[in-house]
N, C-alpha and C positions, 0 to 999 in steps of 0.2 A: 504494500500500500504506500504511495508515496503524495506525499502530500505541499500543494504548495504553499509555501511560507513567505506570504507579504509582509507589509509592514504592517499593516492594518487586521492583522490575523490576531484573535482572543483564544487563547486555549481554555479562558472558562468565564462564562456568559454568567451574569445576576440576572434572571426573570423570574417576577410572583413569587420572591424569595427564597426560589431556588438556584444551587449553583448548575447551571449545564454545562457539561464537555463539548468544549468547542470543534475536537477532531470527531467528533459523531456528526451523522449523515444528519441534516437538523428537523426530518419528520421521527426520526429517533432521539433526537436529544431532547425535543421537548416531550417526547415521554417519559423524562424524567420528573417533570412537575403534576405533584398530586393531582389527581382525577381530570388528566389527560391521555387516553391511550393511544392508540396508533391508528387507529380509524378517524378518530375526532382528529390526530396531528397530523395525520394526511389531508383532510377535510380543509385546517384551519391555513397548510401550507396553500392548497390550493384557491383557497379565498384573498388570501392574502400574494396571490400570483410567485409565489417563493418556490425555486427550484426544489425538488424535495430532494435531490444527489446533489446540491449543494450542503459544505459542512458547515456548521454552527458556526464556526470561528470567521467563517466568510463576510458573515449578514450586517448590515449597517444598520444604524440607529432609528433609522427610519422602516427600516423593513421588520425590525422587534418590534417598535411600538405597535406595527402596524396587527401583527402576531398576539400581542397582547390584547390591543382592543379587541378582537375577534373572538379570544378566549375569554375575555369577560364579559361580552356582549354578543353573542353569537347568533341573538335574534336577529340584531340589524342588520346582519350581513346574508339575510336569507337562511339559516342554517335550519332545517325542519325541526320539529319540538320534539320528534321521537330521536335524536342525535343527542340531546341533553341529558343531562344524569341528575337532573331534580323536575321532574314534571308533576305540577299542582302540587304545591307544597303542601303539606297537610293545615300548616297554620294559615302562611298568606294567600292559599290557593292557584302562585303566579306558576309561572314554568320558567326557570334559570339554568343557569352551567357554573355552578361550583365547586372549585379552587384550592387548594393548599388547606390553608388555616379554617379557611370557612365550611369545607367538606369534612373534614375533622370537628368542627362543632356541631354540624347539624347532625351526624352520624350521635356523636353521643347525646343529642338533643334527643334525636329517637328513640334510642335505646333505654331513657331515663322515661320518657312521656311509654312506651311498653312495657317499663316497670312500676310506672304510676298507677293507670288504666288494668296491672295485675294480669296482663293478654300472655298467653303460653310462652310466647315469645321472650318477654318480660321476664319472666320468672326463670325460667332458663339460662337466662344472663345473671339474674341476681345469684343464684345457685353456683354459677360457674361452669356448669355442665354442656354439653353440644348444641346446640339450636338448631340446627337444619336437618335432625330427623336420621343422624348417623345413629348406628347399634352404640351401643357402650356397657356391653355386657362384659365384652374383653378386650377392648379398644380402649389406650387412649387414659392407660392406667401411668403414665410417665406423670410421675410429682406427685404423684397422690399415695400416703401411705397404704402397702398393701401388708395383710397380715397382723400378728399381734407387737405391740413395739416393743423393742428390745430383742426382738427374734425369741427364738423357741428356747435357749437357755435361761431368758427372765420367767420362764413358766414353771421352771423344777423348784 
């Protein structure tokens, strides 16, 4: 792989408070910012007319923001409401594309309003145990004491 090296070249990008590697192809490097995957960062490259086999370290200032706005506003750029990863919110009922910090809140914002409301779901988190209906009859025993403590010599 060889890569060319301007002057102008960042080997590590600050966007949405994440660092990105600027020698990654850049529909992969901005997969590295929370609740971006590679369908949405193919999507937002090609909104934003950004070569996607261009590297991160390439892109000018004008063509991140460009990339930003897009990811924090993805209505206005036409982007369909089934592409987004919060539709109808439960509280404000809007449809968004949330972010780093903000997807990290709303997640535990969920998870506390399904332990409030006492919903299976809910209580399953509170407990600690699996949620989505995996066996754990013999699974999934890592960290949890098994047996008597002390082993079998505290029993004589």
């Amino acid at each position: 792989m060889s890569l060319m090296m301007t002057s102008e070249f960042q080997h590590i990008l600050r966007v949405l408070n994440t660092n990105i590697d600027g020698k990654r192809k850049s529909m992969f490097a901005l997969c590295k910012i929370t609740g971006v995957g590679k369908r949405f960062s193919n999507l937002i490259c090609k909104k934003a007319e950004v070569d996607v086999n261009r590297r991160a370290g390439t892109l000018s200032n004008e063509e991140i923001e460009k990339l930003v706005a897009i990811i924090s506003n993805p209505r206005q750029f036409k982007v369909p409401d089934w592409f987004v990863n919060r539709q109808k919110d439960i509280v404000t009922g809007k449809t968004t594309h949330v972010v780093v910090n903000h997807l990290i809140g709303k997640c535990r914002e969920d998870i506390e309003r399904l332990k409030k409301i006492r919903a299976h779901r809910g209580i399953r988190h509170y407990w600690g145990v699996r949620v989505r209906g995996q066996h754990t009859k013999t699974t999934g025993r890592k960290g949890k004491t098994v047996g008597m403590p002390g082993g079998a010599s505290a029993a004589k």
